[in-house]
Backbone as CSV, one residue per row, in Angstrom:
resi,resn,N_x,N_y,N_z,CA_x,CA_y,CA_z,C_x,C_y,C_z
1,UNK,2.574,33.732,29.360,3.110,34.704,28.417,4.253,35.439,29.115
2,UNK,5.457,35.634,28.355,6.565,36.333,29.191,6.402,37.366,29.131
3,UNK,7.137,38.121,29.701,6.898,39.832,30.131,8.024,40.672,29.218
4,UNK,7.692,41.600,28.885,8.554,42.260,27.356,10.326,42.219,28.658
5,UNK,11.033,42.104,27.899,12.221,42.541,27.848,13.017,40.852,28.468
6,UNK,11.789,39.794,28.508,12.613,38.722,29.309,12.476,37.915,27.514
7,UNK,14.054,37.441,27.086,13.997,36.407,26.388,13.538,35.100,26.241
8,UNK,13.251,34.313,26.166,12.268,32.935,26.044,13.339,32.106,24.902
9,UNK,13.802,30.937,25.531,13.909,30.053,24.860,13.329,28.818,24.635
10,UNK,13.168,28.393,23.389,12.059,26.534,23.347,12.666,26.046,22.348
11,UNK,12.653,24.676,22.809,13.843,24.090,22.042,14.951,24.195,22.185
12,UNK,15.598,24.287,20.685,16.235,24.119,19.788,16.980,25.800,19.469
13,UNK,15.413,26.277,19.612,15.224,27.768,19.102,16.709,29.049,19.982
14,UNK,17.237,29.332,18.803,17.896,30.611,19.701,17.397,31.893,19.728
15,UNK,17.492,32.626,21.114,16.787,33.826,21.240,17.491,34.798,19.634
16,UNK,16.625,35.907,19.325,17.055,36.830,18.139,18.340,37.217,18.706
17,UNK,18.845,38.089,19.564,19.917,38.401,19.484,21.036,37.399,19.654
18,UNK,20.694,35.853,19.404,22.295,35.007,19.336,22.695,35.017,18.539
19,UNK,22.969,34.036,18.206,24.240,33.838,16.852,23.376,32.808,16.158
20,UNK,22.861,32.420,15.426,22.528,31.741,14.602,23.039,30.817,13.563
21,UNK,24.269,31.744,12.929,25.127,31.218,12.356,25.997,29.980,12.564
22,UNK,26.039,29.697,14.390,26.678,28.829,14.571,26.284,27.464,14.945
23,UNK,24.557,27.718,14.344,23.965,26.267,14.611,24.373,25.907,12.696
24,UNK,24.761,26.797,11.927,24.385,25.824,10.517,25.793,24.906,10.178
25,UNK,26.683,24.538,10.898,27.574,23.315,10.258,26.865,22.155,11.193
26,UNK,26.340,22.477,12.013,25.878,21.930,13.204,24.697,20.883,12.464
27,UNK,23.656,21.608,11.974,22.393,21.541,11.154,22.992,20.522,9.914
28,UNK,23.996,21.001,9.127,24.676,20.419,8.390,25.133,19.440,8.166
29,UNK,25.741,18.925,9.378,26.050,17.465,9.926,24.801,16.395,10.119
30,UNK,23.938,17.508,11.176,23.125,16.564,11.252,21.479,15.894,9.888
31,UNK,21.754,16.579,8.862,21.192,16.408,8.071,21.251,14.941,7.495
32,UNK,22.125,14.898,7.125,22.197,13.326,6.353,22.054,11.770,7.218
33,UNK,22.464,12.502,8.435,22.025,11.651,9.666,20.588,11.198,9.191
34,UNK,19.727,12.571,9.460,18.081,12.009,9.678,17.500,11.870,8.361
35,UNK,18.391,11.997,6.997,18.082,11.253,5.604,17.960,9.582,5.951
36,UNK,19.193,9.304,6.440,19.531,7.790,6.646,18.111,6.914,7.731
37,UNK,18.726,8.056,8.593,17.373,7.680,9.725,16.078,7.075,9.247
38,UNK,15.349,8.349,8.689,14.161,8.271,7.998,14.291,7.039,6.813
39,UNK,14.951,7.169,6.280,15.548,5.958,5.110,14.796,4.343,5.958
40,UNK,15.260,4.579,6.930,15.298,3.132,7.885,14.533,2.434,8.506
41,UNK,13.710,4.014,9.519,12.470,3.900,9.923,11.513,3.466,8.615
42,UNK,11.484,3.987,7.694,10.393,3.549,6.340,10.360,2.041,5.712
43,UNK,11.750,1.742,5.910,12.180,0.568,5.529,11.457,-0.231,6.180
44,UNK,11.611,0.261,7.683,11.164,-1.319,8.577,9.377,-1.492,8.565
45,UNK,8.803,0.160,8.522,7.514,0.487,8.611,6.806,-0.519,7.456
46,UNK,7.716,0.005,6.279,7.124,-0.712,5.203,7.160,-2.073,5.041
47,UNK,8.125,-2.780,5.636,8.183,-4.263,6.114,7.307,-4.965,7.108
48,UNK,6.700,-4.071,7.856,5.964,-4.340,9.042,4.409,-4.627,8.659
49,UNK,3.709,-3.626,7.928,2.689,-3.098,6.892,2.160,-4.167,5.499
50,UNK,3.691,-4.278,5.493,3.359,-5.377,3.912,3.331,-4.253,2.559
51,UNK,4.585,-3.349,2.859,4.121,-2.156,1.245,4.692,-3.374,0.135
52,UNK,5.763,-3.965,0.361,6.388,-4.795,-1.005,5.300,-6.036,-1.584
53,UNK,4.356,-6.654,-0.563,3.629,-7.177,-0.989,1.943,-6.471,-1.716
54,UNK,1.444,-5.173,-0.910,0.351,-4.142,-1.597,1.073,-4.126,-2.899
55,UNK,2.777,-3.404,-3.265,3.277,-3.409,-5.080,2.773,-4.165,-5.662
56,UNK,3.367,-5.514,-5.264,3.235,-6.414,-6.008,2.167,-7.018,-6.376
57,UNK,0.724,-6.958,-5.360,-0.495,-6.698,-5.723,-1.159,-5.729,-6.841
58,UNK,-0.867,-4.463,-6.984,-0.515,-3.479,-7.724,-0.471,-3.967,-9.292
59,UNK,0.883,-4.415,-9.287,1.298,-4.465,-10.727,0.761,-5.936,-10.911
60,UNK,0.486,-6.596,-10.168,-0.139,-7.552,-10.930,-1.574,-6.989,-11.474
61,UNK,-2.324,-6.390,-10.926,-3.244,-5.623,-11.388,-3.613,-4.908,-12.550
62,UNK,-2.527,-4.195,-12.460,-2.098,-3.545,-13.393,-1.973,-4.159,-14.777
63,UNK,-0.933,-5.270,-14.742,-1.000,-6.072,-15.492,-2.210,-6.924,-16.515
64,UNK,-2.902,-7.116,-15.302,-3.934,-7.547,-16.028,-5.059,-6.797,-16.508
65,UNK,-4.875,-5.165,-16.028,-5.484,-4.574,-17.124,-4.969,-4.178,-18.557
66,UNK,-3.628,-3.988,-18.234,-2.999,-3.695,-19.579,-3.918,-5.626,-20.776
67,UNK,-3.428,-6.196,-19.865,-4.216,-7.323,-20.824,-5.027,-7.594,-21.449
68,UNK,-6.548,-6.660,-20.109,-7.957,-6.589,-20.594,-8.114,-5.319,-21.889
69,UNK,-7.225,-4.459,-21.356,-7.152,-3.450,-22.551,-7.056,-3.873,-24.106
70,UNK,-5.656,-4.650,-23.995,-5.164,-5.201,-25.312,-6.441,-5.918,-25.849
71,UNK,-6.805,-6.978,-25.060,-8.142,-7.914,-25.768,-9.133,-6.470,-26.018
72,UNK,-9.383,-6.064,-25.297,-11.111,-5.132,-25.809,-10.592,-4.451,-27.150
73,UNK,-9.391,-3.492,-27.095,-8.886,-2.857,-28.056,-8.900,-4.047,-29.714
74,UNK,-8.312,-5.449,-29.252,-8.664,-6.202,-30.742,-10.325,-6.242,-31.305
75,UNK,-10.735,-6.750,-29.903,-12.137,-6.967,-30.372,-12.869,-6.029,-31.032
76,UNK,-12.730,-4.706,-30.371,-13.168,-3.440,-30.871,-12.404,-3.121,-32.157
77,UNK,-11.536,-3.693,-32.442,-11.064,-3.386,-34.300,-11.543,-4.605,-34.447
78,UNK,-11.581,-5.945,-34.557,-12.066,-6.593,-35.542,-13.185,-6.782,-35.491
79,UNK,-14.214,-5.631,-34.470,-15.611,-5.757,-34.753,-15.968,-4.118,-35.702
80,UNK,-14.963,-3.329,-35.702,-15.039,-2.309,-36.380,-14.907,-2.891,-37.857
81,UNK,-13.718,-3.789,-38.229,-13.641,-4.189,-39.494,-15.004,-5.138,-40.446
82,UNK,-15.524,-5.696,-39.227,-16.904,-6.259,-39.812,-17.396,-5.658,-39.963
83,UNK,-17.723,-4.520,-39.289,-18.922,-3.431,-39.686,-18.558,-3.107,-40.854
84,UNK,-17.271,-2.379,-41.029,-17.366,-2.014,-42.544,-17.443,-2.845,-43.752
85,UNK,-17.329,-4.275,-43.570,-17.368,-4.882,-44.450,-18.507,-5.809,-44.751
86,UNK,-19.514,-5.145,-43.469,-21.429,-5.082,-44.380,-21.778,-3.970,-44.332
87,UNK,-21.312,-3.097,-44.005,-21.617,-1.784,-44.853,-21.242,-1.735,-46.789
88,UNK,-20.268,-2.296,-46.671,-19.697,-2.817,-48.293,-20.464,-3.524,-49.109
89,UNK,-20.950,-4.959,-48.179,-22.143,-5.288,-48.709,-23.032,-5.027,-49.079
90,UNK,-23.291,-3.924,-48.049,-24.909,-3.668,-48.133,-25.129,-2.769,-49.627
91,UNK,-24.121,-1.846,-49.721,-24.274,-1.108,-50.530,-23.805,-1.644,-52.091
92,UNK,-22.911,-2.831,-51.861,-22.898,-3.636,-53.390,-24.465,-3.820,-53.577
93,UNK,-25.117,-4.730,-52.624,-26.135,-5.497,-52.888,-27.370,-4.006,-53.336
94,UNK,-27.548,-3.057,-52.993,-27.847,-1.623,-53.362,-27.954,-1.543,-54.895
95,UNK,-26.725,-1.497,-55.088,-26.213,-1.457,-56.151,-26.391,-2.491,-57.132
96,UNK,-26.393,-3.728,-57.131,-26.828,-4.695,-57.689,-28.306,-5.236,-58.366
97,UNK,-29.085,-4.019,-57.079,-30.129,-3.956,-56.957,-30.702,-3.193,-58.290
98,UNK,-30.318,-1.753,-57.906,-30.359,-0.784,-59.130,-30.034,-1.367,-60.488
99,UNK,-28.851,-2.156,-60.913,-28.505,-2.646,-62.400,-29.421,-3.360,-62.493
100,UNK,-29.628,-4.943,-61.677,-30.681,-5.243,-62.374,-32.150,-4.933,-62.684
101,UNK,-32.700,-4.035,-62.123,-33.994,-3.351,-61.842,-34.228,-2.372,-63.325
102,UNK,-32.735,-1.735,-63.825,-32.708,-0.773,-64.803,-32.984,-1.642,-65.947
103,UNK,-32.026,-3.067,-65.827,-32.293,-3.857,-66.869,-33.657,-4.543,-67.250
104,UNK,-34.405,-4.749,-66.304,-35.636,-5.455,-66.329,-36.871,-4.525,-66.491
């Protein structure tokens, strides 16, 4: 631990009473540098790893749920449409029931 009145520098870091101001064109410059950088390092990481092949695992996946979806979603309406159309039955035949029963 330093002793009060001795400044400490680490890093990068400037003591409070410097100038500060004259690290930001500095900072500035070096910004887009470590955009690119990072850009590159990820690139190769992700080449190394296999991320373009995990995607493409992915959306094939994907894919084939959108597929399984589509099929369940028909089945589930054209098993909804049968239902209603012995429910229709049922209640003609109900009904059929009643006329001739009144008649006899």
């Amino acid at each position: 631990m330093p002793s009060p009145g001795i400044s400490v520098k680490i890093g990068n870091q400037v003591p409070a009473s410097g100038n500060q101001h004259a690290l930001l064109p500095q900072r500035r410059e070096l910004a887009p540098k470590l955009v690119v950088f990072s850009a590159r390092q990820y690139r190769m990481a992700a080449g190394k790893i296999g991320v373009d092949d995990y995607r493409r695992l992915v959306e094939s996946k994907l894919h084939t749920a959108g597929d399984l979806y589509t099929f369940m979603m028909d089945q589930f309406h054209a098993s909804r449409g049968f239902v209603v159309e012995l429910i229709v039955v049922i209640i003609l035949v109900i009904e059929l029931v009643f006329v001739f029963r009144g008649k006899l």
